[in-house]
mmCIF file as Biopython writes it, N, C-alpha, C and O atoms, coordinates in Angstrom:
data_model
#
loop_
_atom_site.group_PDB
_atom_site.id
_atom_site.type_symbol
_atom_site.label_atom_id
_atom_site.label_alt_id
_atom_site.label_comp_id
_atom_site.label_asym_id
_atom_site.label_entity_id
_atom_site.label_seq_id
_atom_site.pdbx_PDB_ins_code
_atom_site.Cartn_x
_atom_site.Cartn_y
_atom_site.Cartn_z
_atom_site.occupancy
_atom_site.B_iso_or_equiv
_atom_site.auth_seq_id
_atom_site.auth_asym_id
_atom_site.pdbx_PDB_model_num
ATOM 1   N N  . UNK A ? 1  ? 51.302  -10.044 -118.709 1.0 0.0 1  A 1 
ATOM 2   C CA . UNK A ? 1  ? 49.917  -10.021 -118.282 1.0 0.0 1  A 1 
ATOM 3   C C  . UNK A ? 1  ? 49.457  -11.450 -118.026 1.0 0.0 1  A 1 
ATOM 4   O O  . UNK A ? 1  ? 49.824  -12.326 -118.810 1.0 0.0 1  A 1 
ATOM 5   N N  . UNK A ? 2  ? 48.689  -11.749 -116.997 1.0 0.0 2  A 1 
ATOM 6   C CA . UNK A ? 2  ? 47.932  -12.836 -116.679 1.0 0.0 2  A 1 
ATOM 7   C C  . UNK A ? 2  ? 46.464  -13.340 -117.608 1.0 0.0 2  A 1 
ATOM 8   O O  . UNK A ? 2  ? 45.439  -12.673 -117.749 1.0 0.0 2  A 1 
ATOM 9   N N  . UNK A ? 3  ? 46.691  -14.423 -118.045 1.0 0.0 3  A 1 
ATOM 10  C CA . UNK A ? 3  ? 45.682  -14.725 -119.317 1.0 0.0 3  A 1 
ATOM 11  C C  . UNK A ? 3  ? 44.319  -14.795 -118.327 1.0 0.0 3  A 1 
ATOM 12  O O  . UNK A ? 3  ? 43.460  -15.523 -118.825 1.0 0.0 3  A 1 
ATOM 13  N N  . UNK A ? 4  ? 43.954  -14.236 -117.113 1.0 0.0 4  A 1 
ATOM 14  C CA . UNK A ? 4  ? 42.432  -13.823 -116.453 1.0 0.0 4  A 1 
ATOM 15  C C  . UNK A ? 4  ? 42.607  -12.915 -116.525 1.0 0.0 4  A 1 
ATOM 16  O O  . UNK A ? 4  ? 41.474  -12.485 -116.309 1.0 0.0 4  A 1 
ATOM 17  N N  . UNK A ? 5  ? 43.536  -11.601 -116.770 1.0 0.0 5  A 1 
ATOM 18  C CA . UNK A ? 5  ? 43.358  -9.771  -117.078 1.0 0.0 5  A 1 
ATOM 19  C C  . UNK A ? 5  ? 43.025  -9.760  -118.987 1.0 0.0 5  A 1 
ATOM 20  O O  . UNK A ? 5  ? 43.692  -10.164 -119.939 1.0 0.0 5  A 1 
ATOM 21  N N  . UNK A ? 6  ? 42.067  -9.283  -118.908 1.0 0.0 6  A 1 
ATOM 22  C CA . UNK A ? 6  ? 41.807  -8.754  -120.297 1.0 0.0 6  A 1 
ATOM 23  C C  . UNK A ? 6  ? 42.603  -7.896  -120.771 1.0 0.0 6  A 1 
ATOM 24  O O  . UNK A ? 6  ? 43.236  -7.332  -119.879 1.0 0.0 6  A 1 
ATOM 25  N N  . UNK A ? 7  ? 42.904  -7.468  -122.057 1.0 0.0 7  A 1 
ATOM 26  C CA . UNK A ? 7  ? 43.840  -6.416  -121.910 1.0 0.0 7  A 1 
ATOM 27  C C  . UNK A ? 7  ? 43.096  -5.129  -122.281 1.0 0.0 7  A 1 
ATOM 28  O O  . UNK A ? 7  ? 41.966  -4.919  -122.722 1.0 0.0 7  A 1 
ATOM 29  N N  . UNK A ? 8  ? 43.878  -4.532  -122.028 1.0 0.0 8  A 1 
ATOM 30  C CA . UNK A ? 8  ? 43.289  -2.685  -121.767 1.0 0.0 8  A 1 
ATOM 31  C C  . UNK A ? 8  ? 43.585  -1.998  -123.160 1.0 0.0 8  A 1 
ATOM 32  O O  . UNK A ? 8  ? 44.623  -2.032  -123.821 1.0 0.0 8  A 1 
ATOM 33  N N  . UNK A ? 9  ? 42.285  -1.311  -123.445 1.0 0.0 9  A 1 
ATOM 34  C CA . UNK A ? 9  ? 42.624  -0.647  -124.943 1.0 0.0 9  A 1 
ATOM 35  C C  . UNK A ? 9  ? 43.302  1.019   -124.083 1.0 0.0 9  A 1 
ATOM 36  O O  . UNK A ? 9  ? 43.157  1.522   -122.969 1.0 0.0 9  A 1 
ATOM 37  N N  . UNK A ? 10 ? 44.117  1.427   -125.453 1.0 0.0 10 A 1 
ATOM 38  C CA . UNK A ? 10 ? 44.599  2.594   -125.067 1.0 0.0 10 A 1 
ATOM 39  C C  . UNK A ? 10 ? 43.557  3.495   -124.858 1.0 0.0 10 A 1 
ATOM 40  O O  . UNK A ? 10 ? 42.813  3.608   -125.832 1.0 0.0 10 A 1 
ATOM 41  N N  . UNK A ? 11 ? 43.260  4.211   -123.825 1.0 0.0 11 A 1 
ATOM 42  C CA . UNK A ? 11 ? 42.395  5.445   -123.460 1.0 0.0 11 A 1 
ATOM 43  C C  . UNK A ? 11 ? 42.969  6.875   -123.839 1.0 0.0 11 A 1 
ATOM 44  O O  . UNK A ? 11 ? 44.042  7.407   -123.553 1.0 0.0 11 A 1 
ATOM 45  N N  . UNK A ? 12 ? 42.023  7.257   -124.487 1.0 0.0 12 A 1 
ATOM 46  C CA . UNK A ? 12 ? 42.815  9.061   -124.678 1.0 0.0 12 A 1 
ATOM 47  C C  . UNK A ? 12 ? 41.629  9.668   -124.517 1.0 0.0 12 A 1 
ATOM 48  O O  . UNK A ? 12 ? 41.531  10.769  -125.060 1.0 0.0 12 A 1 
ATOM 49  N N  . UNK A ? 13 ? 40.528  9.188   -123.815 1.0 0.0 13 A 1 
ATOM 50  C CA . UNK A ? 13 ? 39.518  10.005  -123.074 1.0 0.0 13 A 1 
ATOM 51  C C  . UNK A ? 13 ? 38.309  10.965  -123.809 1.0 0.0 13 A 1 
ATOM 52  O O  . UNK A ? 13 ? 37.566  11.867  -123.423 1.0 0.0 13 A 1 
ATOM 53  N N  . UNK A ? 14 ? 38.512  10.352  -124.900 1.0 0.0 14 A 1 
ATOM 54  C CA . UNK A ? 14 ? 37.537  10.411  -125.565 1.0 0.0 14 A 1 
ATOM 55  C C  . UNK A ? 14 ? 36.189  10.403  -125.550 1.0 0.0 14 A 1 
ATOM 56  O O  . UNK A ? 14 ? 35.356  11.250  -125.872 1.0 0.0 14 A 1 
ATOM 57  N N  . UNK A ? 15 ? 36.094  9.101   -125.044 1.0 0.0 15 A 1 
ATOM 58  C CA . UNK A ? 15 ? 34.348  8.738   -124.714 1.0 0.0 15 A 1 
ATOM 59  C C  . UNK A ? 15 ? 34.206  8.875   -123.062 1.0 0.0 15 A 1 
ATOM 60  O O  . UNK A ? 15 ? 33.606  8.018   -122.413 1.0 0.0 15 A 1 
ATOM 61  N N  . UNK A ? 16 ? 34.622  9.668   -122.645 1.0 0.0 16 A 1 
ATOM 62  C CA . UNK A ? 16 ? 34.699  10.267  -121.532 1.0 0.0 16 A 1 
ATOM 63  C C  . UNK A ? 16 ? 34.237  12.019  -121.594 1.0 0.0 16 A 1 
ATOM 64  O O  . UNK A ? 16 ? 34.094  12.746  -120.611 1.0 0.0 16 A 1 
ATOM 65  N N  . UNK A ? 17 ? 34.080  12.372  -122.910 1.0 0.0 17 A 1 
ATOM 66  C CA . UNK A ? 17 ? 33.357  14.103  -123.345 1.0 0.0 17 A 1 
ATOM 67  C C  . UNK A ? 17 ? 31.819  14.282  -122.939 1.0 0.0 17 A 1 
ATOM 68  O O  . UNK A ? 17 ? 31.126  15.201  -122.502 1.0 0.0 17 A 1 
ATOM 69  N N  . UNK A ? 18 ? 31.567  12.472  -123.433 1.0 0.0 18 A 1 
ATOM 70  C CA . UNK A ? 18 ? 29.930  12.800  -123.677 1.0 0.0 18 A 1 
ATOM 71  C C  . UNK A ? 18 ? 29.419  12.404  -121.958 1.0 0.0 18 A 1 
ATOM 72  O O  . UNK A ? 18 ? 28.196  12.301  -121.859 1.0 0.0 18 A 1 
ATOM 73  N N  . UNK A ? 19 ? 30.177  12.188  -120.685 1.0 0.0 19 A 1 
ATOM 74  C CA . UNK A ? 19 ? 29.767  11.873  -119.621 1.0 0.0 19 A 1 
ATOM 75  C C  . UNK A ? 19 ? 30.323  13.412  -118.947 1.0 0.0 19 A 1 
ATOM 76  O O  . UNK A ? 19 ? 29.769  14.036  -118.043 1.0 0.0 19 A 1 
ATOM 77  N N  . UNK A ? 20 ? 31.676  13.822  -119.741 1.0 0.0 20 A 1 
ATOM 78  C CA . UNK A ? 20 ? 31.910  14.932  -118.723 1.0 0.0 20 A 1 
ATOM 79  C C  . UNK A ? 20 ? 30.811  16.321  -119.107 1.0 0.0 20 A 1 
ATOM 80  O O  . UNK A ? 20 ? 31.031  17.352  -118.472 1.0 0.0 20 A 1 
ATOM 81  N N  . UNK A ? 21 ? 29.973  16.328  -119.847 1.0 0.0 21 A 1 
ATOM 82  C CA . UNK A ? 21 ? 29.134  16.579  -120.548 1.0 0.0 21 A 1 
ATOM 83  C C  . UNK A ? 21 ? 27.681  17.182  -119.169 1.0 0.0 21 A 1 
ATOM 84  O O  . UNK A ? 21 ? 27.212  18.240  -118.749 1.0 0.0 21 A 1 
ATOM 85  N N  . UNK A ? 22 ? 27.447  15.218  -118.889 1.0 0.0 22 A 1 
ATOM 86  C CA . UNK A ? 22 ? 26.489  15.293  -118.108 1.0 0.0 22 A 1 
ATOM 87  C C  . UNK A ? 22 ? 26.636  15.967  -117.354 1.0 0.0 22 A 1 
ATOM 88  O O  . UNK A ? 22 ? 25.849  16.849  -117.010 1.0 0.0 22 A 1 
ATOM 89  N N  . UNK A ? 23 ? 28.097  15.631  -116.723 1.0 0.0 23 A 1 
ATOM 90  C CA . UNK A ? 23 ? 28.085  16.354  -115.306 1.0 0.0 23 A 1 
ATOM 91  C C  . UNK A ? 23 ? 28.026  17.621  -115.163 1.0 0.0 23 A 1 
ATOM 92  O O  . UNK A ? 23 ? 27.711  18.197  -114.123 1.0 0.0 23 A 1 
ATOM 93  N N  . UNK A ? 24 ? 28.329  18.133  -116.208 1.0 0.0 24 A 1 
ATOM 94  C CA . UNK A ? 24 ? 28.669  19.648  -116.428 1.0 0.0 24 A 1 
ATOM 95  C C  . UNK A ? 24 ? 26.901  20.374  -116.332 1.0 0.0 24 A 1 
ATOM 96  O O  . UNK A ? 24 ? 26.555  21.530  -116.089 1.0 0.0 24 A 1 
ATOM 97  N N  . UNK A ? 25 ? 26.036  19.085  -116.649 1.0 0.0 25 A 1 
ATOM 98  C CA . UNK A ? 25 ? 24.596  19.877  -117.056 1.0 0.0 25 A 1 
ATOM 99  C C  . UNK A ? 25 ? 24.032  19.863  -115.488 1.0 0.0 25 A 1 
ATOM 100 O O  . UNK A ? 25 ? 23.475  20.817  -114.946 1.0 0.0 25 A 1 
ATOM 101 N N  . UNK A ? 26 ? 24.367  18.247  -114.731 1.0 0.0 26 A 1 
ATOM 102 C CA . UNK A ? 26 ? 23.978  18.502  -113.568 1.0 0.0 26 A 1 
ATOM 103 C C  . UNK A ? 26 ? 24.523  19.090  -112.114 1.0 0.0 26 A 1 
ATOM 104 O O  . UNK A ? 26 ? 24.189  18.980  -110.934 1.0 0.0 26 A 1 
ATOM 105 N N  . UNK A ? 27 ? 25.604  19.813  -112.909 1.0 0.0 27 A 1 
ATOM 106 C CA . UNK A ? 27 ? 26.084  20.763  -111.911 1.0 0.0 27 A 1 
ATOM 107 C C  . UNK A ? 27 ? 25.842  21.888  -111.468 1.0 0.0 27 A 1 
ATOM 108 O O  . UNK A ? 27 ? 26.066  22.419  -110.381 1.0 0.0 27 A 1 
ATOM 109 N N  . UNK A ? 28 ? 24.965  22.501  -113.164 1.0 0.0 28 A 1 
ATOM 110 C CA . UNK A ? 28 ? 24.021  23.517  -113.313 1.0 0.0 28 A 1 
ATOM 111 C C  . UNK A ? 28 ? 22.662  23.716  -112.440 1.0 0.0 28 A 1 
ATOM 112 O O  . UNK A ? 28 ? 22.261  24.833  -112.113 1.0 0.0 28 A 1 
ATOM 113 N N  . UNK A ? 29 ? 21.997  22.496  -112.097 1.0 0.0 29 A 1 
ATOM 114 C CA . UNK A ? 29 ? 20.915  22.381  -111.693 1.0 0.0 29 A 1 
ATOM 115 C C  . UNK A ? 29 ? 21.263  22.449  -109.948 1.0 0.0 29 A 1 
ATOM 116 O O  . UNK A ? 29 ? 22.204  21.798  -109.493 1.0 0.0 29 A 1 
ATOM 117 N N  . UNK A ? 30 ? 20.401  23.297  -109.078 1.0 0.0 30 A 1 
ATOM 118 C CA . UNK A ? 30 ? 20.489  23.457  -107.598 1.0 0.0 30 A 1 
ATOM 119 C C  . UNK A ? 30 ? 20.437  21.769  -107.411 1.0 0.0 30 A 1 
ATOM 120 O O  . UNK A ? 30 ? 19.880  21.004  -108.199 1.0 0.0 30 A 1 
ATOM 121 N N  . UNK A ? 31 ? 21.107  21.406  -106.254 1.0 0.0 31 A 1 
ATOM 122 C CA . UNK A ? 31 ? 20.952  20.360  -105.428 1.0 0.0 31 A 1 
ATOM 123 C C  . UNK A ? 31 ? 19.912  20.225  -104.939 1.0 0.0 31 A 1 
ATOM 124 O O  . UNK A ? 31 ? 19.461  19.081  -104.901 1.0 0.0 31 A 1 
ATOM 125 N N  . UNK A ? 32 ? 19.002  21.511  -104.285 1.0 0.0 32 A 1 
ATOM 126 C CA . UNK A ? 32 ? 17.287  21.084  -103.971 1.0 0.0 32 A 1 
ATOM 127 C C  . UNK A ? 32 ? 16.776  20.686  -105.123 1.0 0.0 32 A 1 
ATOM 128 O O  . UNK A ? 32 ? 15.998  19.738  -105.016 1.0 0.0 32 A 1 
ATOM 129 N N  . UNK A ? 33 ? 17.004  21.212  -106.497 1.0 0.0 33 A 1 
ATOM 130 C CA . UNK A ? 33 ? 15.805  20.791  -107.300 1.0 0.0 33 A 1 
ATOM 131 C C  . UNK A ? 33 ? 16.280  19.509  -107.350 1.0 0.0 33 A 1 
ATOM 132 O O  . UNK A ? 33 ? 15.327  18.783  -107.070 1.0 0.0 33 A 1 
ATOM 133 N N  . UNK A ? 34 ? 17.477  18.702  -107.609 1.0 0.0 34 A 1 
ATOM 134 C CA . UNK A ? 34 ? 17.716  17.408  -107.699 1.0 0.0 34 A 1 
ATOM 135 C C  . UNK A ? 34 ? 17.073  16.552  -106.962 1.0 0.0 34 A 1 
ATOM 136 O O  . UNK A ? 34 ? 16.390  15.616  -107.379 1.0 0.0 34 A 1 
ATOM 137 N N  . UNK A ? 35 ? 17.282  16.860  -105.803 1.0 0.0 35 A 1 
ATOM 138 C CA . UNK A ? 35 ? 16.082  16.110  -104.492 1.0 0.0 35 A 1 
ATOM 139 C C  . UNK A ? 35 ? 14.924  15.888  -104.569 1.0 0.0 35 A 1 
ATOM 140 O O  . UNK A ? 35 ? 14.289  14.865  -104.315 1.0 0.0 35 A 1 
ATOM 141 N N  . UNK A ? 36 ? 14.584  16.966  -104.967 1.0 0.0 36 A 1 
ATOM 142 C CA . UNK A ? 36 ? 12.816  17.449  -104.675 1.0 0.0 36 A 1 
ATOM 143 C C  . UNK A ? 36 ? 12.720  18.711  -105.958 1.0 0.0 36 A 1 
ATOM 144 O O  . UNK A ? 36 ? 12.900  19.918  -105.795 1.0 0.0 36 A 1 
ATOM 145 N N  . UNK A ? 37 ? 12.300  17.824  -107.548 1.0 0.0 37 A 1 
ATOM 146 C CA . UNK A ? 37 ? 12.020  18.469  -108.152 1.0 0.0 37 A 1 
ATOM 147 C C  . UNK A ? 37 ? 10.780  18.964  -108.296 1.0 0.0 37 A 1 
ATOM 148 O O  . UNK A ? 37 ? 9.870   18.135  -108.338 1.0 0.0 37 A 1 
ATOM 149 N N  . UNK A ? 38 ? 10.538  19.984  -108.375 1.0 0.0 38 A 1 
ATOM 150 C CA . UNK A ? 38 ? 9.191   20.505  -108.889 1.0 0.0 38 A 1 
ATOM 151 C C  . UNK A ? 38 ? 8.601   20.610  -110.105 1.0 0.0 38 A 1 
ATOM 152 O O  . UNK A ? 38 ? 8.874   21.231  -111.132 1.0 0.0 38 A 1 
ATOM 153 N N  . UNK A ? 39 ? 7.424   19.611  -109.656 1.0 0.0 39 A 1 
ATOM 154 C CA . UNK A ? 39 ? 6.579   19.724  -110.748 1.0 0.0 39 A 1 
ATOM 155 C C  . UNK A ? 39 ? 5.943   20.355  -111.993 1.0 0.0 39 A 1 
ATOM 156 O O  . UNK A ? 39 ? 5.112   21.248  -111.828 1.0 0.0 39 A 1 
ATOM 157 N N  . UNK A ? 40 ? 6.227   20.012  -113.042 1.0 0.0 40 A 1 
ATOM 158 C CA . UNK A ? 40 ? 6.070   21.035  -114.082 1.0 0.0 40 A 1 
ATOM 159 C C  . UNK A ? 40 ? 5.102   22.066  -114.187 1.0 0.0 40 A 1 
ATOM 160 O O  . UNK A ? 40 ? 5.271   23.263  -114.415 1.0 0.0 40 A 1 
ATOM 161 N N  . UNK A ? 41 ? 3.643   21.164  -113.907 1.0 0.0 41 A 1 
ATOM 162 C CA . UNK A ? 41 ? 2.611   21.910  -113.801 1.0 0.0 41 A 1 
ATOM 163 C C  . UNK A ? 41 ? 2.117   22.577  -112.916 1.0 0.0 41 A 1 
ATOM 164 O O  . UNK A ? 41 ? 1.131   23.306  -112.800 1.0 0.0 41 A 1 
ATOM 165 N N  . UNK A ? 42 ? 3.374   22.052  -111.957 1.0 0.0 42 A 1 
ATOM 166 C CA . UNK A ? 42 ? 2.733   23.281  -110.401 1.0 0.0 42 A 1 
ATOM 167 C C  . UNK A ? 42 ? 3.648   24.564  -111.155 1.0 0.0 42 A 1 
ATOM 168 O O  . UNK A ? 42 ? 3.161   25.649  -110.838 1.0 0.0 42 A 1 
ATOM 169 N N  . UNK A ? 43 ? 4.529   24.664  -111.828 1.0 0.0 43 A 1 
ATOM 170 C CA . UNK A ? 43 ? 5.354   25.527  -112.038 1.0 0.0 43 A 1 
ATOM 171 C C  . UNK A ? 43 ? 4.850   26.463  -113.365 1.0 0.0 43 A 1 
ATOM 172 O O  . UNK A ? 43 ? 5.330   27.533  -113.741 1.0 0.0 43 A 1 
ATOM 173 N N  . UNK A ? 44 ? 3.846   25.781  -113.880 1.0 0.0 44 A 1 
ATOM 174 C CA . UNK A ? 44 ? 2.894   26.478  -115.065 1.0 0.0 44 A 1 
ATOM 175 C C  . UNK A ? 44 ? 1.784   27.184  -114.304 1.0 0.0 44 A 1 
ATOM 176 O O  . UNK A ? 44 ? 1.485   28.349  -114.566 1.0 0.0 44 A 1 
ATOM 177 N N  . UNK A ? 45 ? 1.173   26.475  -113.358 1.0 0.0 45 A 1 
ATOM 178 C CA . UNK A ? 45 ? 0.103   27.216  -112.055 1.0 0.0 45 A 1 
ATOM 179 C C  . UNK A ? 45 ? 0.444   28.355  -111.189 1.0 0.0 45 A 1 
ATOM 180 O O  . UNK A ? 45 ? -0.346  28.878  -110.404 1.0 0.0 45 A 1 
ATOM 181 N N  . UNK A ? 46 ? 1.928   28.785  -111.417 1.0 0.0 46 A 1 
ATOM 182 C CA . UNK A ? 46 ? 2.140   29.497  -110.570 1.0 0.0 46 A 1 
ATOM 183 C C  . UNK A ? 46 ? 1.904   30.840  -110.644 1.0 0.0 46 A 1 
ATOM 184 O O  . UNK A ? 46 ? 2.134   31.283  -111.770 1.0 0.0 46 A 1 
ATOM 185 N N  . UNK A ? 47 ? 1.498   31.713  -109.786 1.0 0.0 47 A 1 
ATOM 186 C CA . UNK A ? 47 ? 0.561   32.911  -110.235 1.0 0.0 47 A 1 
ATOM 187 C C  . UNK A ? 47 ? 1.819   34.168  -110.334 1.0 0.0 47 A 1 
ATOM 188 O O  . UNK A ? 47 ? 2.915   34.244  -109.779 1.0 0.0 47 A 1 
ATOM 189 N N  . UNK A ? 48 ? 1.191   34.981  -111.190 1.0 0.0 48 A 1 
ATOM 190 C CA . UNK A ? 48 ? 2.584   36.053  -111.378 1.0 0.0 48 A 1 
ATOM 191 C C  . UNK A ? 48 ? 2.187   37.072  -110.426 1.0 0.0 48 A 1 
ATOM 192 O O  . UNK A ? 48 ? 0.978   37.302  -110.443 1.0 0.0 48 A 1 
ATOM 193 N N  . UNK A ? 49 ? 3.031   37.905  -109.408 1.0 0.0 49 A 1 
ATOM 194 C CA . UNK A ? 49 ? 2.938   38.706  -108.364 1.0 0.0 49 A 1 
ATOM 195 C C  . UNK A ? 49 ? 2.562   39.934  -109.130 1.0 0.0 49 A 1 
ATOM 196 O O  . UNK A ? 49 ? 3.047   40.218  -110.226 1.0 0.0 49 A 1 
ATOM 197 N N  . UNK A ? 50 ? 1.549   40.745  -108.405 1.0 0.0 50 A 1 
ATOM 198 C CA . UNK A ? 50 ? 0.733   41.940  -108.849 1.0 0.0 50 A 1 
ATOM 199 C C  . UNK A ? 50 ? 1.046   42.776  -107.809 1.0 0.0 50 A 1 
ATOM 200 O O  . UNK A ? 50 ? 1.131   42.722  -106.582 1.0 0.0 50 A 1 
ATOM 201 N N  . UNK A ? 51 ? 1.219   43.730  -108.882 1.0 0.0 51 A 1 
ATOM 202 C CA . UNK A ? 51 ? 1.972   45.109  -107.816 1.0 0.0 51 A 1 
ATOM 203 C C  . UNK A ? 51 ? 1.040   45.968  -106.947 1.0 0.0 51 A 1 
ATOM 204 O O  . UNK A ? 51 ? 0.022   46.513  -107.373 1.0 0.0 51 A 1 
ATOM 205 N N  . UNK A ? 52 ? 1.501   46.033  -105.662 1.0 0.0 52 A 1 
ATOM 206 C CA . UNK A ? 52 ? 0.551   46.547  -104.746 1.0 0.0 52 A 1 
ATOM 207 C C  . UNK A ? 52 ? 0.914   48.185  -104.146 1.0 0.0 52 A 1 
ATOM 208 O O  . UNK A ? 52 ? 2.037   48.542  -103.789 1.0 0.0 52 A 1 
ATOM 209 N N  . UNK A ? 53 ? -0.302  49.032  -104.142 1.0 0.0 53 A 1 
ATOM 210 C CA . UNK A ? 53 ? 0.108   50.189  -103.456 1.0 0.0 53 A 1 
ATOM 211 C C  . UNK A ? 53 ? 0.914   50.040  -102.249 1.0 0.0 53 A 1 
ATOM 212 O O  . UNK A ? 53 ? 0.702   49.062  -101.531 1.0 0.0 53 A 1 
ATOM 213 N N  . UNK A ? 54 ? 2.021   51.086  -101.866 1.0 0.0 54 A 1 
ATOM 214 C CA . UNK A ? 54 ? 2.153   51.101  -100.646 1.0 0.0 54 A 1 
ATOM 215 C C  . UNK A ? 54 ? 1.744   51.607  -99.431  1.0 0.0 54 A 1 
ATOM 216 O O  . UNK A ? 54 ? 1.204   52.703  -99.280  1.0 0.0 54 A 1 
ATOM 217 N N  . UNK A ? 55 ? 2.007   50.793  -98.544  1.0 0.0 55 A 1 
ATOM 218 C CA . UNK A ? 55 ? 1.050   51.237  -96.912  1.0 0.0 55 A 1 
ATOM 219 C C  . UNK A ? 55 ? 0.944   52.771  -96.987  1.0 0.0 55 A 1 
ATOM 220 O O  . UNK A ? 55 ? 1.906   53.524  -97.138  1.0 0.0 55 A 1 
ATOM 221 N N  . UNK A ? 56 ? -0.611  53.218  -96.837  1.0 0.0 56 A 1 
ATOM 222 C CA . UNK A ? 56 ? -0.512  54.751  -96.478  1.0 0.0 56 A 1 
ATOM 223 C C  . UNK A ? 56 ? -0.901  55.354  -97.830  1.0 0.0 56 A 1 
ATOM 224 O O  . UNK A ? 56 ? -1.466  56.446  -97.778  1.0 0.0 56 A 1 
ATOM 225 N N  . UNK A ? 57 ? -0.746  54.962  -98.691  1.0 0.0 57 A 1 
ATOM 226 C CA . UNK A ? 57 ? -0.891  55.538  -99.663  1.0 0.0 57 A 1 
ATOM 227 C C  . UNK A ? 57 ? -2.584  55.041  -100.377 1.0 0.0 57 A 1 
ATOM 228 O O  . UNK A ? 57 ? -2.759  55.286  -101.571 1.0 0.0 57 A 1 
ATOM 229 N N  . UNK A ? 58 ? -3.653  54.408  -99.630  1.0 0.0 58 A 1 
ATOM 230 C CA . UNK A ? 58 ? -4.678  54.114  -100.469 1.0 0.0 58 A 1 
ATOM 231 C C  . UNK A ? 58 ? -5.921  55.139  -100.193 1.0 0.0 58 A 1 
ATOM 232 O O  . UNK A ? 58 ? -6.155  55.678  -99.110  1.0 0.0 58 A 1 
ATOM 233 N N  . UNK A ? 59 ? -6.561  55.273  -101.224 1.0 0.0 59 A 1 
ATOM 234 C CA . UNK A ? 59 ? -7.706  56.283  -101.070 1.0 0.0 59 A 1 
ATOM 235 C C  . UNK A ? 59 ? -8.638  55.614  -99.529  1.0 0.0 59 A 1 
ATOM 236 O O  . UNK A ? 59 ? -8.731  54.423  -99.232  1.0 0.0 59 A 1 
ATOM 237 N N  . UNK A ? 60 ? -9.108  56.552  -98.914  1.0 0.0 60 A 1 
ATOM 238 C CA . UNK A ? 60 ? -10.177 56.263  -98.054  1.0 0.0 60 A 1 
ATOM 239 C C  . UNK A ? 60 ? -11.068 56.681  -98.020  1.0 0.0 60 A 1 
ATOM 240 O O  . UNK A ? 60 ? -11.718 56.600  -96.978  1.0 0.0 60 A 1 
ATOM 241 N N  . UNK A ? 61 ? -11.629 57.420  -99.258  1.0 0.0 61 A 1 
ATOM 242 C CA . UNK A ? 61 ? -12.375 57.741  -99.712  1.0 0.0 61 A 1 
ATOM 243 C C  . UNK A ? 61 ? -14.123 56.818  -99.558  1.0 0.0 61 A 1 
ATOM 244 O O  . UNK A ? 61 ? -15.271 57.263  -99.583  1.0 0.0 61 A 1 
ATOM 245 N N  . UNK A ? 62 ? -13.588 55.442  -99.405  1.0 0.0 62 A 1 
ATOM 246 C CA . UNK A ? 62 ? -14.778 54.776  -100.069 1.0 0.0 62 A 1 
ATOM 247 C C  . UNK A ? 62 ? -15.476 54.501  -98.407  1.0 0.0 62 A 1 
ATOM 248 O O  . UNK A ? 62 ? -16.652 54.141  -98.362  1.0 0.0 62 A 1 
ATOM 249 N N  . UNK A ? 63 ? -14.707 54.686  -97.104  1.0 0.0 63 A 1 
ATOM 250 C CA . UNK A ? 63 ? -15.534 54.537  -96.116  1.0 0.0 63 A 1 
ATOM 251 C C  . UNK A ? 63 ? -16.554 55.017  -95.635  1.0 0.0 63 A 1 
ATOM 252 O O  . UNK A ? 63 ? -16.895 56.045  -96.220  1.0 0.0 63 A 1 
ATOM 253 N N  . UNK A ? 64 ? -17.093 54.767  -94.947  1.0 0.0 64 A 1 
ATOM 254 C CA . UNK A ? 64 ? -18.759 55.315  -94.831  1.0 0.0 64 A 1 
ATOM 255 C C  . UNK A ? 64 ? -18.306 55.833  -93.517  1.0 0.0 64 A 1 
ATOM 256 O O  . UNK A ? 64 ? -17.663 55.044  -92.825  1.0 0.0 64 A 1 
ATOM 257 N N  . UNK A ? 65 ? -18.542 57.081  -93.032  1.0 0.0 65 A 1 
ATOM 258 C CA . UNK A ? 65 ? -18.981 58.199  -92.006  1.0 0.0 65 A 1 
ATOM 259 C C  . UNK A ? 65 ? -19.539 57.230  -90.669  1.0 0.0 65 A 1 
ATOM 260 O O  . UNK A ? 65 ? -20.355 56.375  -91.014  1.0 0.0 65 A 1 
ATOM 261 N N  . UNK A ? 66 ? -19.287 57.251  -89.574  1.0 0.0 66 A 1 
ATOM 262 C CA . UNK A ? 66 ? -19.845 56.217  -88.107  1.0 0.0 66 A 1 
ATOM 263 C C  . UNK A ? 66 ? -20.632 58.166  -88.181  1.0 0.0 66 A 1 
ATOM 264 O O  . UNK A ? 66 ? -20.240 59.304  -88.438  1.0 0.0 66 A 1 
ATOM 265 N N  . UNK A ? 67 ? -22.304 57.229  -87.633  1.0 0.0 67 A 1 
ATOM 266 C CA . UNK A ? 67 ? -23.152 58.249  -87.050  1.0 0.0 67 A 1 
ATOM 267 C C  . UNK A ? 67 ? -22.582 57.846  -85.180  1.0 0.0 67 A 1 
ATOM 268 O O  . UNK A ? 67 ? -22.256 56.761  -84.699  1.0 0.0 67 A 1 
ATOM 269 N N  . UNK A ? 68 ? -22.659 59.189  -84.549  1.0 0.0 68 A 1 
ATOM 270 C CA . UNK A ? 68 ? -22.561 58.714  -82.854  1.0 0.0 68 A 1 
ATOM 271 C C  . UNK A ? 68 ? -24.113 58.344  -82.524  1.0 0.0 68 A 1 
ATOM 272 O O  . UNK A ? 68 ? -24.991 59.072  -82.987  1.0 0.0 68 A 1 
ATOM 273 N N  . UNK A ? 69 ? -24.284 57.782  -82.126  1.0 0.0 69 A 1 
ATOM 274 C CA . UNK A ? 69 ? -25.810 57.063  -81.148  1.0 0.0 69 A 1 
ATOM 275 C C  . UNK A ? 69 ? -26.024 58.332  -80.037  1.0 0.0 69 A 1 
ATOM 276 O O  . UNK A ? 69 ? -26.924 58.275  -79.199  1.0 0.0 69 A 1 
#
């Protein structure tokens, strides 16, 4: 070895768990949210979908009668 190369400790990849780790968490996460994460509190604001009759099926009961002129 050349006394400007430091020498190399033996690797057995050890401290290499807690990075393969990360990757493993941000592999989980979509690539859009990585980009363009969304905001926590827009994501607490967000309204829960309410179930709607279907077409055809609503009373019409409540319309008012056309008089003819």
């Amino acid at each position: 070895m050349s006394e400007t190369t430091p020498e190399q400790p033996a690797r057995d990849g050890e401290d290499l768990a807690e990075i393969r780790a990360e990757i493993d968490e941000l592999k989980a996460v979509p690539e859009e949210e990585l980009v363009s994460p969304t905001p926590a509190a827009l994501l607490a604001a967000e309204p829960e979908p309410e179930p709607t009759d279907p077409i055809g099926s609503a009373d019409d009961d409540d319309t008012q009668p056309t008089t003819a002129l």
